[in-house]
C-alpha positions as CSV (number, residue, x, y, z in Angstrom):
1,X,-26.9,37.2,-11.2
2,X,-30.6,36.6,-10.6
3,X,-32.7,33.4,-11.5
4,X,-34.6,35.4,-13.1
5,X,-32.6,36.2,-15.8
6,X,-32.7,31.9,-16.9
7,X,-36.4,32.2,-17.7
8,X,-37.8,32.2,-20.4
9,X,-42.0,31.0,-21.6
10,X,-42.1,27.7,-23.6
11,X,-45.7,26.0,-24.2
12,X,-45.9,22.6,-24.1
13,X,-46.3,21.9,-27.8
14,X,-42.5,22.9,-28.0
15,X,-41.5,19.7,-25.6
16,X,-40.4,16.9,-27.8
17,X,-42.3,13.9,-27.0
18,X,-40.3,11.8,-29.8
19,X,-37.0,11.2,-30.4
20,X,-35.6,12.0,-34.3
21,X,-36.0,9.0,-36.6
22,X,-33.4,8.8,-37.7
23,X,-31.2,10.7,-35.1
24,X,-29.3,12.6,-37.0
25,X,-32.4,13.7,-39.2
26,X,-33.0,16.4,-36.2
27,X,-32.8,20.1,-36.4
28,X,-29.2,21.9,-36.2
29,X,-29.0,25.7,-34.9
30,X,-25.4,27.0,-35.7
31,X,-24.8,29.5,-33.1
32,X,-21.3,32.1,-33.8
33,X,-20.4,33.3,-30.7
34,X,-18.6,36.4,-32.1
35,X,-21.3,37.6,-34.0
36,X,-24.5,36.3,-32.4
37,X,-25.5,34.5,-36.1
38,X,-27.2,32.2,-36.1
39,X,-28.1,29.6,-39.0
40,X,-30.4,26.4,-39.6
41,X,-29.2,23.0,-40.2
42,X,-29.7,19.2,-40.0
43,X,-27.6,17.2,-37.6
44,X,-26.0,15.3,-40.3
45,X,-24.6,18.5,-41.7
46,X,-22.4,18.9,-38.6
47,X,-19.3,18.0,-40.8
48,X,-19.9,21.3,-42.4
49,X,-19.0,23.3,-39.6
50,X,-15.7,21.3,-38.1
51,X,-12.4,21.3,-39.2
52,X,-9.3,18.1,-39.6
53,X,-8.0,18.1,-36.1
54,X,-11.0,19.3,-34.0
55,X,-11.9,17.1,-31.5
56,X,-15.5,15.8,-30.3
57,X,-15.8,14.7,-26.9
58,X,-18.8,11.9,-26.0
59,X,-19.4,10.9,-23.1
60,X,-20.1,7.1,-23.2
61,X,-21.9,6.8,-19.6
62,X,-25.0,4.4,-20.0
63,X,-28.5,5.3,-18.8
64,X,-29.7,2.4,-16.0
65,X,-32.7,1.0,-15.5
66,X,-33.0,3.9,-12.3
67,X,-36.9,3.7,-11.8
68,X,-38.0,1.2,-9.2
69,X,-41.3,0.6,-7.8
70,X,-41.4,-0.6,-3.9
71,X,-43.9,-1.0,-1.4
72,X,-43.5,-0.8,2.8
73,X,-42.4,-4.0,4.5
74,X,-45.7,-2.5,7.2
75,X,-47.9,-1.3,5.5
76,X,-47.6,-1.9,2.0
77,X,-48.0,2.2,0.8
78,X,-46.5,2.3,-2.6
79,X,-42.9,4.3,-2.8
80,X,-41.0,5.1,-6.5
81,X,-37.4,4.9,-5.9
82,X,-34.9,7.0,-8.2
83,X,-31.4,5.8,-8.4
84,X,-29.0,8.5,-8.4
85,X,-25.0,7.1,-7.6
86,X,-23.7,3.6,-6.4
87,X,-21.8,3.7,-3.0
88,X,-20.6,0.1,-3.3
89,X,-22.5,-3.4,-4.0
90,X,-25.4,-3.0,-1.9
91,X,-25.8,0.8,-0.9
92,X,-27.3,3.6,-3.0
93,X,-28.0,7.5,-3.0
94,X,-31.6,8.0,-4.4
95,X,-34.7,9.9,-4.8
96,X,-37.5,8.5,-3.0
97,X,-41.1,9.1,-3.6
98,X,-43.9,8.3,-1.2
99,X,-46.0,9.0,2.3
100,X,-43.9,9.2,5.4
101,X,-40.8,7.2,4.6
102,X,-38.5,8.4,6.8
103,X,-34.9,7.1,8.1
104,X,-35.7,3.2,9.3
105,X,-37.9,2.6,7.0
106,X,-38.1,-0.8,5.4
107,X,-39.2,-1.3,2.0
108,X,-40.1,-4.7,-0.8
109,X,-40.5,-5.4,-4.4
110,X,-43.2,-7.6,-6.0
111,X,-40.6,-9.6,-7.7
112,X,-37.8,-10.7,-6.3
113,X,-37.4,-11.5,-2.2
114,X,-35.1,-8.4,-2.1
115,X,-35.4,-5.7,0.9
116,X,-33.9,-2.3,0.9
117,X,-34.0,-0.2,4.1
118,X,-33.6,4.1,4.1
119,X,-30.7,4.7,6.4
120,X,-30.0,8.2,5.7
121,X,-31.6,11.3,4.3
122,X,-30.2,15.1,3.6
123,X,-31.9,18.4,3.5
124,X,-31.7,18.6,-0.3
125,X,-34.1,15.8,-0.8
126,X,-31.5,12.6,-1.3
127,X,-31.5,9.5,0.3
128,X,-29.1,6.5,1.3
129,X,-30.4,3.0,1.1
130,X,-29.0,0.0,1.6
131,X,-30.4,-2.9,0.0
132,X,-30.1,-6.8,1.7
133,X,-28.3,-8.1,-1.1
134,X,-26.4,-6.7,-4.3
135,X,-28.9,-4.7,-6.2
136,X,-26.6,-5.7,-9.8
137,X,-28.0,-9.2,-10.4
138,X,-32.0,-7.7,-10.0
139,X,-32.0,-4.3,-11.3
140,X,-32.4,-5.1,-15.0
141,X,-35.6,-7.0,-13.7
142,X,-36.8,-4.9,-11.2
143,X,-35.9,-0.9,-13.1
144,X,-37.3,0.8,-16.2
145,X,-35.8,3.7,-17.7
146,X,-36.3,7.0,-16.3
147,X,-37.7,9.5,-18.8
148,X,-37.6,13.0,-17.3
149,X,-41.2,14.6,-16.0
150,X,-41.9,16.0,-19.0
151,X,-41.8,13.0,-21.5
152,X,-45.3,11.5,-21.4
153,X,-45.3,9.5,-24.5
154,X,-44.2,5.8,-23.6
155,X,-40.5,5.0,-24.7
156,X,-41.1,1.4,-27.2
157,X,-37.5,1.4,-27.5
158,X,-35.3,2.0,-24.6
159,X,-31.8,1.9,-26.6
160,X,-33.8,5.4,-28.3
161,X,-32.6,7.0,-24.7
162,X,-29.2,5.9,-25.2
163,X,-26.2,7.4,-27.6
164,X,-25.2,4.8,-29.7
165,X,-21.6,4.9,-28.1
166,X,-22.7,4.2,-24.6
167,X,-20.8,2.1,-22.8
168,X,-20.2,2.4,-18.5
169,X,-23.5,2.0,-17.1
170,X,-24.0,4.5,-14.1
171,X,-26.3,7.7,-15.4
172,X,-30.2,8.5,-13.8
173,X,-30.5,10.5,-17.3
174,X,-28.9,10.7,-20.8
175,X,-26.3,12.8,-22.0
176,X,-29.1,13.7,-24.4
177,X,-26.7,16.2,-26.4
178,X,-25.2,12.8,-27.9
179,X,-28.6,11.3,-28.5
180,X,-28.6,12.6,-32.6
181,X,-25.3,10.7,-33.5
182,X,-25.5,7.7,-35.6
183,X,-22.3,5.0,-36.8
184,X,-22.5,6.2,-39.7
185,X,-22.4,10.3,-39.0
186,X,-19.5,9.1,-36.5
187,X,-17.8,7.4,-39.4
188,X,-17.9,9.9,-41.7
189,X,-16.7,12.7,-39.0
190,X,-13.7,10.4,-38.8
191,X,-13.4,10.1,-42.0
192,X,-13.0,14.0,-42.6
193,X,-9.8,14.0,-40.0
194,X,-12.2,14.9,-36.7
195,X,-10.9,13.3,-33.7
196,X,-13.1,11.7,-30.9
197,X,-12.1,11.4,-27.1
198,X,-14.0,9.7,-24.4
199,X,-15.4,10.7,-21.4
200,X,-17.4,9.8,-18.5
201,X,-20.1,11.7,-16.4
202,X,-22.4,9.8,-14.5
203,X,-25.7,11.9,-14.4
204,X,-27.5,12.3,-11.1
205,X,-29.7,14.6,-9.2
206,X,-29.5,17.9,-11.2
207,X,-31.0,16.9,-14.2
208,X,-34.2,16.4,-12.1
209,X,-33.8,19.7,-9.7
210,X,-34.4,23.2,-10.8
211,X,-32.3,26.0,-9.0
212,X,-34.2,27.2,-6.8
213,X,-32.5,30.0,-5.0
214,X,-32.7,33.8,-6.5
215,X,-29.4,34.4,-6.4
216,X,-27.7,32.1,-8.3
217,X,-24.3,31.6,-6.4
218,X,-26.3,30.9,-3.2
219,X,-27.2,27.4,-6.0
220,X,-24.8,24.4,-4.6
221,X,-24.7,21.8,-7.4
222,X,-24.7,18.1,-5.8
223,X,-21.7,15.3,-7.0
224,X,-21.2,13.4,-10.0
225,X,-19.2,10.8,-10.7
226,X,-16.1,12.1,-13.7
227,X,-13.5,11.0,-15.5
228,X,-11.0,11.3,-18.2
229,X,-8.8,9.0,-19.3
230,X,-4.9,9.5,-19.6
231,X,-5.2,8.5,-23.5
232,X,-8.1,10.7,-24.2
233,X,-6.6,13.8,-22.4
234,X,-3.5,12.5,-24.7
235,X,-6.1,13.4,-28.0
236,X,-7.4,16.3,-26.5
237,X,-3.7,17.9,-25.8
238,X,-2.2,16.6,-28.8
239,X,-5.2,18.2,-31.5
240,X,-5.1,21.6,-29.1
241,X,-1.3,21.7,-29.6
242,X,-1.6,21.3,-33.6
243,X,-4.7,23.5,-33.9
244,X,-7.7,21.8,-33.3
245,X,-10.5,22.8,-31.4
246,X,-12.5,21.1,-28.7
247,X,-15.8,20.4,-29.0
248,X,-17.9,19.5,-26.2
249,X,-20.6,16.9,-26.9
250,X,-23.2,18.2,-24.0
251,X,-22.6,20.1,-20.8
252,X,-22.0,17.0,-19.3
253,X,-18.6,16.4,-21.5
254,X,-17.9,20.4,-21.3
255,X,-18.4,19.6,-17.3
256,X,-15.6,17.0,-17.0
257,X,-13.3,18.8,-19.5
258,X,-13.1,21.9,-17.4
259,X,-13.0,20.3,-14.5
260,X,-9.6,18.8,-15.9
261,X,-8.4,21.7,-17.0
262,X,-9.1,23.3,-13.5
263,X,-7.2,20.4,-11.4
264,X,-4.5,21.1,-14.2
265,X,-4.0,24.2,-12.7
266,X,-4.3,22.7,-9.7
267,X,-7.1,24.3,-8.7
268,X,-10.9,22.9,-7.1
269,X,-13.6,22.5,-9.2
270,X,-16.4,23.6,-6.4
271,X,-14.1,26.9,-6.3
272,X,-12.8,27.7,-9.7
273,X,-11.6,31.2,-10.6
274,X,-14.4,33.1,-12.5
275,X,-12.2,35.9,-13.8
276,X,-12.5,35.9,-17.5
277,X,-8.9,37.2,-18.2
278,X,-7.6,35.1,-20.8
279,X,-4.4,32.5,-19.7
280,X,-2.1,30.6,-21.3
281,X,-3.6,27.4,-22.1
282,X,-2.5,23.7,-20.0
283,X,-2.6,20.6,-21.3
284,X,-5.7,18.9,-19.6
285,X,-5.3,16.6,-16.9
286,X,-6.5,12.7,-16.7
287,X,-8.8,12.1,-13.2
288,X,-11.5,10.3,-11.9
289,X,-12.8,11.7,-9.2
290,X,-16.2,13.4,-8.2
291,X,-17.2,16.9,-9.3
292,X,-19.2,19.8,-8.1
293,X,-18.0,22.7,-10.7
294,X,-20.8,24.7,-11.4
295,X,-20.6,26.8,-14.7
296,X,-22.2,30.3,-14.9
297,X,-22.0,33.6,-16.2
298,X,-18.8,35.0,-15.5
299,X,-16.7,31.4,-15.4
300,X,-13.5,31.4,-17.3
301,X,-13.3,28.4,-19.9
302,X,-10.2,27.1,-19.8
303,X,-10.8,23.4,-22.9
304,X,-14.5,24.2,-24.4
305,X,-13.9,25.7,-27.9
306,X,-17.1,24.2,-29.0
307,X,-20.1,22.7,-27.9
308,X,-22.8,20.5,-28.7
309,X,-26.7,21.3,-27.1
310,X,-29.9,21.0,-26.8
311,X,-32.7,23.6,-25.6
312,X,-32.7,23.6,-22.1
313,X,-35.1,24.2,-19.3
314,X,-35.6,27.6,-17.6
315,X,-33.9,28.3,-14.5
316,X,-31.6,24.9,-15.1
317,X,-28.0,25.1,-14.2
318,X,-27.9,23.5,-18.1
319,X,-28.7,26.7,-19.5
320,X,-26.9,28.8,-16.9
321,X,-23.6,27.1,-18.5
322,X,-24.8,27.5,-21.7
323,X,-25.0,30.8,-21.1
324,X,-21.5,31.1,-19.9
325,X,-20.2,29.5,-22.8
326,X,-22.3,31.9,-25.7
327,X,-23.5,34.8,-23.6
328,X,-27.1,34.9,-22.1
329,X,-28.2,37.5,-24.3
330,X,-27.1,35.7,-26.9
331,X,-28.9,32.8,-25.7
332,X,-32.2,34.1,-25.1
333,X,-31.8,35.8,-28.3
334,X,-31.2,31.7,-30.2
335,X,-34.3,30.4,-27.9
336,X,-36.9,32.8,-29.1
337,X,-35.4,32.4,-32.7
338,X,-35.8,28.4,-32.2
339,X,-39.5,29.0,-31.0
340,X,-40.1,31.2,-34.2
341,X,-38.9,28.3,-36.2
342,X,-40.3,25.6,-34.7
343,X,-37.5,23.7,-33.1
344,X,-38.1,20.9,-30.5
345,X,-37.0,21.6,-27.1
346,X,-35.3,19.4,-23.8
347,X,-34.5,16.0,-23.6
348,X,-35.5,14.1,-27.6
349,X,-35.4,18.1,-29.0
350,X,-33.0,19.6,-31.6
351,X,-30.0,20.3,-30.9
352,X,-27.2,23.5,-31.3
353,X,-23.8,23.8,-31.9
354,X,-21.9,26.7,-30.5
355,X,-19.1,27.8,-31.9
């Protein structure tokens, strides 16, 4: 398949600059997958369309304050530092912003008597650093949240790019799909008989890179950190074995579920099967490990009943597994009838479920 076929024209006026106040006050596009139908909806109507036994899966990874602005030990050029994944205490993969910092380069903050020096750097754009002491004790003073390029409006409450079920600190971006639940709609959801299960995905350097190859399976998708726990995959297999259906709170949570369903099959998520033959279902597998499975047209779901979106961006790998979970001309077909009817778009947008 061709990039070509993820693009799609959005003006700027469509790009939520705001988050929903409250959250679950945002816009709800039901989209059948068996008919293409598609309906209109406010988040806190989600009840409506779930059953006693389905299941919701959040992912509770925390957004950290990523964004860090350094100077050169030399010559004191400014450089904007991106935190992407921990190593260990005191080494870091990143983006790094900034004239001629190269490998050796030795760079200092303003605030605290910290130094961090660039000790490796890949074709794809990411670096390693390695700072002189732990980075842990000074990031919440020296890091702000890292809003995505095309946020402009200033952020007044940080927690409003959190979910309110965050808990492992680790992400570079939200699991923004998760961003329009509030205690109470969680409550109620529970309330009803619908099951939640946990999972992590640490967020890296995708959100912030386009593909950018034509032919989409040339696109290698970098690492993140996943896992499932052995009592959540316990929810999961237990409400699949009495009926329920598994709904995917982002493509981050649809990400680490079929990558457990793959290594349940003992199969590798950087080379699943794409066939779309239908198979007996297995019961998910707990892991932590890292990921690279990269879902597109043509991938067989093996957990994902459901799922839980926003509008993406064009040519993302976001809406290439959308795609693969409703059908791209199905897709297209939702975005242009979301543009008609003035929903928001990306990150603090409205939001879709897919079922």
């Amino acid at each position: 398949m061709k990039l070509s076929q993820f693009d799609y024209d959005l003006p700027d006026h469509y790009i939520a600059q705001t988050p929903a106040d409250p959250r679950d006050t945002s816009r709800l596009m039901v989209l059948d997958r068996a008919s293409g139908a598609v309906a209109h909806h406010r988040f806190f109507e989600l009840g409506s369309f779930l059953r006693p036994n389905d299941v919701l899966v959040l992912n509770t990874t925390r957004v950290i304050p990523a964004r860090l602005h350094a100077y050169k030990a030399g010559s004191g050029g400014k450089v904007e530092i991106l935190l992407l994944r921990q190593i260990d205490d005191s080494q870091w993969h990143a983006l790094v912003g900034g004239r001629n910092v190269r490998v050796g380069t030795r760079l200092r903050f303003d605030q605290v008597d910290l130094e961090v020096e660039l000790t490796g750097a890949s074709e794809d754009g990411e670096r390693t650093l390695r700072f002189s002491r732990p980075l842990g004790e000074y990031l919440s003073q020296l890091g702000v949240t890292p809003l995505p390029p095309y946020i402009s409006a200033p952020l007044t409450d940080p927690e409003r790019y959190q979910t309110v079920y965050s808990r492992e600190a680790g992400s570079a971006a939200a699991p923004t799909a998760g961003l329009h639940f509030t205690p109470d709609l969680l409550f109620s959801l529970k309330q009803q008989g619908i099951k939640l299960a946990h999972c992590v995905l640490h967020i890296g350097l995708d959100t912030f890179q386009p593909v950018k190859v034509e032919t989409i399976t040339d696109h290698r998708i970098h690492s993140e950190r996943a896992s499932l726990s052995p009592a959540d995959a316990k929810v999961i297999n237990d409400a699949k074995l009495a009926g329920g259906r598994i709904i995917a709170v982002g493509t981050t949570s649809a990400r680490t579920l079929e990558t457990a369903g793959i290594l349940s099959e003992g199969g590798d998520p950087e080379h699943p099967e794409l066939s779309p033959d239908a198979c007996p279902w297995r019961p998910v597998t707990a892991f932590d490990a890292d990921t690279r499975l990269f879902i597109f047209p043509g991938y067989r779901w093996r957990v994902v009943d459901g799922m839980i979106t926003n509008f993406h961006l064009p040519r993302s790998s976001l809406l290439m597994m959308v795609s693969a979970f409703a059908g791209l001309e199905q897709v297209r077909a939702a975005y242009e009838t979301a543009k008609r009817e003035g929903y928001r778009f990306f990150s603090f947008g409205d939001a879709m479920l897919i079922v």
